[in-house]
C-alpha positions in Angstrom: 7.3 -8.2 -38.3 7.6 -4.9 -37.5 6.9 -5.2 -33.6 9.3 -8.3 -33.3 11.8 -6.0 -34.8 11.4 -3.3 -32.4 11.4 -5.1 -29.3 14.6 -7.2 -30.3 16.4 -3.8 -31.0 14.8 -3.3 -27.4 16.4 -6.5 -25.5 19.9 -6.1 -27.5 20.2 -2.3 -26.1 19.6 -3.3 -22.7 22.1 -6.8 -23.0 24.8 -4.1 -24.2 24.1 -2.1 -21.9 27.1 -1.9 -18.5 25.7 -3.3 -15.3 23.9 -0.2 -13.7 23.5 2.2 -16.9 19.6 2.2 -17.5 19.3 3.0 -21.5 16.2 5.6 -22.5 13.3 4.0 -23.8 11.9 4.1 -27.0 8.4 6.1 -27.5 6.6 3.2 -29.4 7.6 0.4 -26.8 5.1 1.4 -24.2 2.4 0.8 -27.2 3.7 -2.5 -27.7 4.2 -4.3 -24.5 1.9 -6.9 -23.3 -0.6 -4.6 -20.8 -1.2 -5.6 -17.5 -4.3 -4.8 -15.2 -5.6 -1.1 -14.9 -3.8 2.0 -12.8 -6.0 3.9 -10.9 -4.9 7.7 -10.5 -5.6 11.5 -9.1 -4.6 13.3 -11.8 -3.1 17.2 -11.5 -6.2 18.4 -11.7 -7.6 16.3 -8.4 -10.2 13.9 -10.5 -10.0 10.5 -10.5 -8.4 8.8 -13.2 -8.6 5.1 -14.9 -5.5 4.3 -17.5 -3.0 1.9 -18.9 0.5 1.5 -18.5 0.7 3.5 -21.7 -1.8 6.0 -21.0 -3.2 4.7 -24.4 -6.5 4.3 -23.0 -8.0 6.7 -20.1 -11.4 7.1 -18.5 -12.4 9.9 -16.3 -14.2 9.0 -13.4 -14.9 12.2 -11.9 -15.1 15.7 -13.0 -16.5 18.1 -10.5 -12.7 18.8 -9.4 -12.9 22.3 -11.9 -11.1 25.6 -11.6 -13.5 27.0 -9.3 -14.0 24.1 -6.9 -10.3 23.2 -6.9 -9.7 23.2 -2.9 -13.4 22.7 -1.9 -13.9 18.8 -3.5 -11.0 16.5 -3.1 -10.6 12.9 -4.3 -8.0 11.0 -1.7 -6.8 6.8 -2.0 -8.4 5.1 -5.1 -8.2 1.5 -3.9 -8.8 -1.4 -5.7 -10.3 -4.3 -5.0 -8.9 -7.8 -5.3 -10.3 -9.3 -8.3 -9.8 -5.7 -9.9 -13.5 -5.3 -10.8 -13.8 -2.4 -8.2 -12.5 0.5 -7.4 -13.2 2.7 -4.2 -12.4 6.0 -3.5 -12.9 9.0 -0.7 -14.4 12.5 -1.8 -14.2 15.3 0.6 -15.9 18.2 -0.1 -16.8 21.8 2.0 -19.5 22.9 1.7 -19.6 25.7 4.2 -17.2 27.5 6.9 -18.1 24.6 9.2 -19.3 21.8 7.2 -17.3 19.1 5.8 -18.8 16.1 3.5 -17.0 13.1 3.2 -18.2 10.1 0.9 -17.1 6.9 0.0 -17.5 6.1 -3.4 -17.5 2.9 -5.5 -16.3 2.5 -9.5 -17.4 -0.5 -11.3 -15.7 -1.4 -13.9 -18.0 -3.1 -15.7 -19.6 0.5 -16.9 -17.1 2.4 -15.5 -19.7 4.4 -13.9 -19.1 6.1 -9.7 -21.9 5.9 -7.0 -21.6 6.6 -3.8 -21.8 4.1 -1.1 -21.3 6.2 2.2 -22.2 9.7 3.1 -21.2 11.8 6.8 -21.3 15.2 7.9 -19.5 14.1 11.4 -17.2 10.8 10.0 -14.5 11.5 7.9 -13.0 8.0 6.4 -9.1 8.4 5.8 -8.1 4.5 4.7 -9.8 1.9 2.6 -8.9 -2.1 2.7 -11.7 -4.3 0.6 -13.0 -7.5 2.3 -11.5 -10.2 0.2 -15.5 -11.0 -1.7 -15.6 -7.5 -2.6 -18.6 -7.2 -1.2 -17.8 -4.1 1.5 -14.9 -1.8 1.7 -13.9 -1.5 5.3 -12.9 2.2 6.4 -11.0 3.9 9.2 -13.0 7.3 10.0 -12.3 9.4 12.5 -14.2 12.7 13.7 -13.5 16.8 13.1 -11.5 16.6 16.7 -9.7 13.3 15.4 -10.7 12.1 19.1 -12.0 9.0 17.8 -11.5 6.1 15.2 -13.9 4.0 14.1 -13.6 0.7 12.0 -16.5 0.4 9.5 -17.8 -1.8 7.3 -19.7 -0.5 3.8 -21.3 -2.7 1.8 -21.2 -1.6 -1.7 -24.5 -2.6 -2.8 -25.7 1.0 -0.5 -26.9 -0.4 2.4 -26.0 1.0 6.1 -22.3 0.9 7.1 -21.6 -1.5 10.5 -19.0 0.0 13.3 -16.9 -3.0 13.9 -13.9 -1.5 16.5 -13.0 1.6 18.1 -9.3 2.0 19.2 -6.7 4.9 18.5 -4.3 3.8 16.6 -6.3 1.1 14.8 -4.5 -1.7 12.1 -6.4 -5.0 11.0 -5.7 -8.0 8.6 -9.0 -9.7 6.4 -8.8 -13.6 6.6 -8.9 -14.5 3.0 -12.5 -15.8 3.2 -13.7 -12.3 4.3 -15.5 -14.0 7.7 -13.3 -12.9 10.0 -10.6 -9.3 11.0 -7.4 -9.8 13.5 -7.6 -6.7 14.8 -4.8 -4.5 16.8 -5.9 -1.5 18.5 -4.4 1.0 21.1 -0.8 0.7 20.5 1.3 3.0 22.0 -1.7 4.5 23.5 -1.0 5.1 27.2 -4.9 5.8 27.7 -5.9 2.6 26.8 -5.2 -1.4 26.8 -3.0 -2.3 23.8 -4.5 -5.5 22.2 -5.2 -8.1 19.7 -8.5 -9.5 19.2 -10.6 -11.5 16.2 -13.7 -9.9 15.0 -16.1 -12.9 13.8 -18.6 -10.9 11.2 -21.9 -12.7 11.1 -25.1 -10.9 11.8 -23.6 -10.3 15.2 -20.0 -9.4 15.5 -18.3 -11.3 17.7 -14.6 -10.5 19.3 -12.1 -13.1 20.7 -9.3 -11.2 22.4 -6.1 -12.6 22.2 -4.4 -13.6 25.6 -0.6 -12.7 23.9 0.8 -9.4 25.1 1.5 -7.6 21.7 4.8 -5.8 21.2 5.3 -3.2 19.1 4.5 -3.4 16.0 1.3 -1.8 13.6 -0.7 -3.8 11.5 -1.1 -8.0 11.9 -1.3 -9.7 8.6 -2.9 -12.9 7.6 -1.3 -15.0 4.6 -2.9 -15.4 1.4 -4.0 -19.1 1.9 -5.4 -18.7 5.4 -2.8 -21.0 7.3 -0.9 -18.8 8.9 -0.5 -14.7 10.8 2.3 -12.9 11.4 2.3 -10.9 14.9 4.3 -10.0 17.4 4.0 -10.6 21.0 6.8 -10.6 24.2 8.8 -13.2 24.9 8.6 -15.0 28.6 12.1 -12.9 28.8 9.9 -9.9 27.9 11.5 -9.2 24.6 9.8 -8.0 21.5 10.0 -11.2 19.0 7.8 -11.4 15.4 6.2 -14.9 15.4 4.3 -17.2 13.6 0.6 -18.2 14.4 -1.9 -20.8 13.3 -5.6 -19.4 12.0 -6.1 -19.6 15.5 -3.8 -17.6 16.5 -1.8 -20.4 18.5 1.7 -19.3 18.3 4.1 -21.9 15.9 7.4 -20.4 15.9 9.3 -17.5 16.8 11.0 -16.1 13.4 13.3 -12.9 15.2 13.4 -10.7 18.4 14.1 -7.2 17.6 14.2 -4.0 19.8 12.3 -1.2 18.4 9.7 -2.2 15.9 9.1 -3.9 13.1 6.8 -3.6 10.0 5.8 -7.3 8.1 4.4 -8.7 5.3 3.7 -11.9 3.5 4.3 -13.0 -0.1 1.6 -13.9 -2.3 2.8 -18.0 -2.1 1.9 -17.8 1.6 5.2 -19.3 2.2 7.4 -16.5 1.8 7.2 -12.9 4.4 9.4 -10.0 4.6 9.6 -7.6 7.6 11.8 -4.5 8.4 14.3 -4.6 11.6 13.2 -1.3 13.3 16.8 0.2 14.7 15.0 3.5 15.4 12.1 4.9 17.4 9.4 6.3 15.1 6.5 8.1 15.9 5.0 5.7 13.1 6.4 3.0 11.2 10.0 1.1 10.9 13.2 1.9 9.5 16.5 -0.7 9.4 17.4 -4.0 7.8 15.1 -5.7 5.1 14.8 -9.1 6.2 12.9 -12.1 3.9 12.4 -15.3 5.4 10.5 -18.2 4.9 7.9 -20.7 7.2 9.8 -23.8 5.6 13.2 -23.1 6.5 15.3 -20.8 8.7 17.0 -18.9 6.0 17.2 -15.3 5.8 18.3 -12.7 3.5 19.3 -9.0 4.5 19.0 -6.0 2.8 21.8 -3.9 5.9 20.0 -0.5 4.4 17.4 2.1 6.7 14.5 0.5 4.8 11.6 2.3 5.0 8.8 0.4 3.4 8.5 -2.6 0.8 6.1 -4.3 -1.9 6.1 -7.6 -2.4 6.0 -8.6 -6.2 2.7 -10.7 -7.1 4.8 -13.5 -8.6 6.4 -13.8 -5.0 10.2 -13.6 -6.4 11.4 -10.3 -6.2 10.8 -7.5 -3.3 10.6 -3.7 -4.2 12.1 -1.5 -0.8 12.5 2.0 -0.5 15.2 3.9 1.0 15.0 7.5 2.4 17.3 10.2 2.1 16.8 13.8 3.2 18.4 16.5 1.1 18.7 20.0 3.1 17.3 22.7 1.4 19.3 26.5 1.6 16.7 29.1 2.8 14.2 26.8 4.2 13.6 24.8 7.0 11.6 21.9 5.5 13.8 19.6 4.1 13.4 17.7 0.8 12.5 13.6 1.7 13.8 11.6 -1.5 13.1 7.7 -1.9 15.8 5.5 -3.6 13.5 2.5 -5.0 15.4 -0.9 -5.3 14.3 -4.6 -6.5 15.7 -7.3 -4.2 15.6 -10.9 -6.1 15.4 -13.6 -3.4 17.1 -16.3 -5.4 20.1 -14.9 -5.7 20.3 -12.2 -2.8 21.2 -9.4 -5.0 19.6 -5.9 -5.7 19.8 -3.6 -7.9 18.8 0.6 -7.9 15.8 1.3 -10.5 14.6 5.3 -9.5 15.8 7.5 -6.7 12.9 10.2 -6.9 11.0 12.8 -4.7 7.7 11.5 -3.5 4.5 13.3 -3.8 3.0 14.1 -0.4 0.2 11.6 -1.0 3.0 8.4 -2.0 5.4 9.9 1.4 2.7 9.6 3.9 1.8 5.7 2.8 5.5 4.9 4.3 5.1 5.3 8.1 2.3 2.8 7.3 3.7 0.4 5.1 2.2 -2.9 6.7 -1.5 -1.7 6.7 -1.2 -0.2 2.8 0.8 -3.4 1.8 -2.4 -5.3 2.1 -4.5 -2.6 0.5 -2.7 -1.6 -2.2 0.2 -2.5 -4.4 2.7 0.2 -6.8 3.4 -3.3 -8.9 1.5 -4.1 -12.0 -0.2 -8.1 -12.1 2.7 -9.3 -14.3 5.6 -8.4 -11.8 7.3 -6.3 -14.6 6.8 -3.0 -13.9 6.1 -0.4 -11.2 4.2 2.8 -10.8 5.1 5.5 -8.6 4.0 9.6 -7.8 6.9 11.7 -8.1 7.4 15.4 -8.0 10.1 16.7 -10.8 12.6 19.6 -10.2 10.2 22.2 -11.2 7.7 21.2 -8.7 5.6 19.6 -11.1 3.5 16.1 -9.8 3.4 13.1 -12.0 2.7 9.5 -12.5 5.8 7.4 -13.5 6.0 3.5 -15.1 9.4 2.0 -13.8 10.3 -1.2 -15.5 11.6 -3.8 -12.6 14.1 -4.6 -14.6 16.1 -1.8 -14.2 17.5 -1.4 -17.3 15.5 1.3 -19.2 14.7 4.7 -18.2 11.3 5.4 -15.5 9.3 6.8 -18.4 6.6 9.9 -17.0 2.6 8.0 -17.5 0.7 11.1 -16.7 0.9 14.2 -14.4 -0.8 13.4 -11.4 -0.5 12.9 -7.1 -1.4 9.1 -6.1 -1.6 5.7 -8.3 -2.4 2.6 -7.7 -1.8 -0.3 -9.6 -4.6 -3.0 -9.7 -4.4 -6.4 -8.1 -5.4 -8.6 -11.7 
């Protein structure tokens, strides 16, 4: 009786409350709402961190991050995998002037024990993306000069990693049965031949090239059912237009031209995408008008904002953007990057503001690569009610905030910490 009573007091403060005032929450109702799915985190002291949306129940997963081999062993992108049984991580660690280790490890959360599943002296991985079986964690490395990167493929059970691709920059999309990568490499590279291809992985790997000319655009991305890929390609006028493709990759429909760029993602129902109207020229990413369509009809609804990177929610009906806006600081010449975070419904085209916050170096640099992380990773918890962000207070202080979608109470602070992650289920 006691918790009914609370959370009613809960839902009449927020009814009262005036459209845009977001009312602090009480201390106990993070104890009491239903829990959803697991957040993975680097905490402030650069382990690796398991939790729940109340912090209520936390296991360590590392601990050799200590005061006096703080800056020699760093922990970078805990990234779950899709059925949330899995976690995979990247530890970096000198070991001399000159020698680097990086590893690759794996969690199971089943004992909630680490191993690690990929060791290099010469290979440094720097983004994870688990094959839909979670049976390998695929890896972007690249080497000390950053001359190269490599796609890999590490199975988790220990055995030897594959090389799959080369290409610089590199982006790929998993079909949902694991079997098979759209891969686009080399764009924007003026040293080598911008294009997409399908990697077949069998015991051989076997690459179809693609015979569209891509435009530009990062990462290709494969809808959740399997039907369908978003890419982009030129038009017979030679303008940049996103389209629709078959599994094959036979073109169905053109869905926009645009100018600059663009950045693109699907919803979970496979019906449903989103993509960002680039209006400027980036060195990475997209920045301009949120657009969400869908394959069935020819309606779209605009967000007119500089978007700079979105999350789909896993229920498919509301889309989480960021906005940027760079505050000037007196005295030095690197300004201050803050992120205003929004919830778009799609049913009735409206949004509302939830945080505006300064992100942590490790949430800021996901942005410029919204479409490839978009597939990896997700700030939304498995119910669709609440978000998780890294945030950096006004004292310079890192931490690890809930935000309720909603929008009506308060962000309340989850843990001091640099990256999180919210699991998939």
């Amino acid at each position: 009786m006691k918790k009914l009573s609370l959370l009613l007091i809960a839902a009449l403060l927020a009814a009262c409350a005036p459209q845009g005032i977001q009312v602090p929450q009480s201390p106990v109702l993070k104890f009491l709402e239903p829990k959803s799915g697991l957040i993975a985190y680097i905490g402030s002291d650069g382990n690796v961190y398991l939790t729940d949306q109340a912090a209520a129940s936390t296991t360590q997963l590392t601990n050799d991050v200590t005061a006096e081999t703080q800056g020699t062993i760093i922990y970078q992108l805990p990234t779950w995998s899709q059925d949330g049984k899995q976690l995979a991580f990247i530890r970096l660690e000198q070991t001399s002037s000159n020698t680097l280790t990086a590893e690759v490890y794996v969690a199971d959360m089943n004992d909630e024990t680490a191993r690690s599943v990929f060791s290099s002296e010469s290979e440094y991985p720097f983004y994870l993306y688990w094959s839909p079986d979670g049976k390998t964690v695929a890896a972007l490395t690249t080497t000390a000069s950053q001359q190269n990167i490599a796609l890999q493929n590490i199975p988790v059970d220990g055995s030897a990693p594959r090389v799959l691709d080369t290409g610089s920059p590199l982006y790929w999309s998993w079909a949902p049965d694991g079997s098979t990568m759209l891969v686009h490499k080399n764009g924007g590279n003026p040293n080598a031949f911008n294009q997409l291809s399908f990697l077949k992985l069998d015991e051989d790997i076997t690459e179809f090239v693609m015979d569209v000319p891509p435009a530009s655009f990062q990462a290709p991305s494969w809808s959740p059912d399997g039907a369908h890929i978003l890419l982009t390609t030129l038009s017979p006028a030679d303008k940049p237009q996103l389209v629709l493709a078959d599994s094959t990759g036979e073109i169905q429909k053109t869905i926009a031209e645009f100018e600059v760029n663009t950045a693109f993602a699907w919803a979970s129902d496979s019906k449903q995408f989103a993509y960002i109207e680039g209006t400027e020229t980036l060195e990475s990413g997209s920045i301009g008008p949120l657009h969400v369509g869908n394959i069935e009809n020819d309606e779209d609804v605009v967000v007119d904002e500089k978007v700079i990177a979105f999350f789909w929610s896993p229920d498919a009906i509301e889309v989480a953007y960021l906005i940027p806006y760079v505050s000037e600081v007196e005295g030095s010449s690197t300004p201050l990057v803050y992120l205003e975070l929004n919830i778009l419904d799609i049913a009735s085209k409206e949004s509302r503001k939830v945080a505006t916050f300064q992100p942590t170096e490790s949430f800021l640099a996901m942005m410029p690569y919204i479409d490839q992380y978009h597939q990896s990773m997700t700030i939304w918890s498995p119910d669709s009610n609440n978000l998780v962000i890294s945030f950096v207070d006004q004292n310079g202080v890192s931490g690890i905030a809930i935000i309720p979608s909603s929008g009506v109470t308060e962000p309340r602070l989850l843990v001091n910490g640099t990256y999180a992650a919210w699991s998939w289920k």
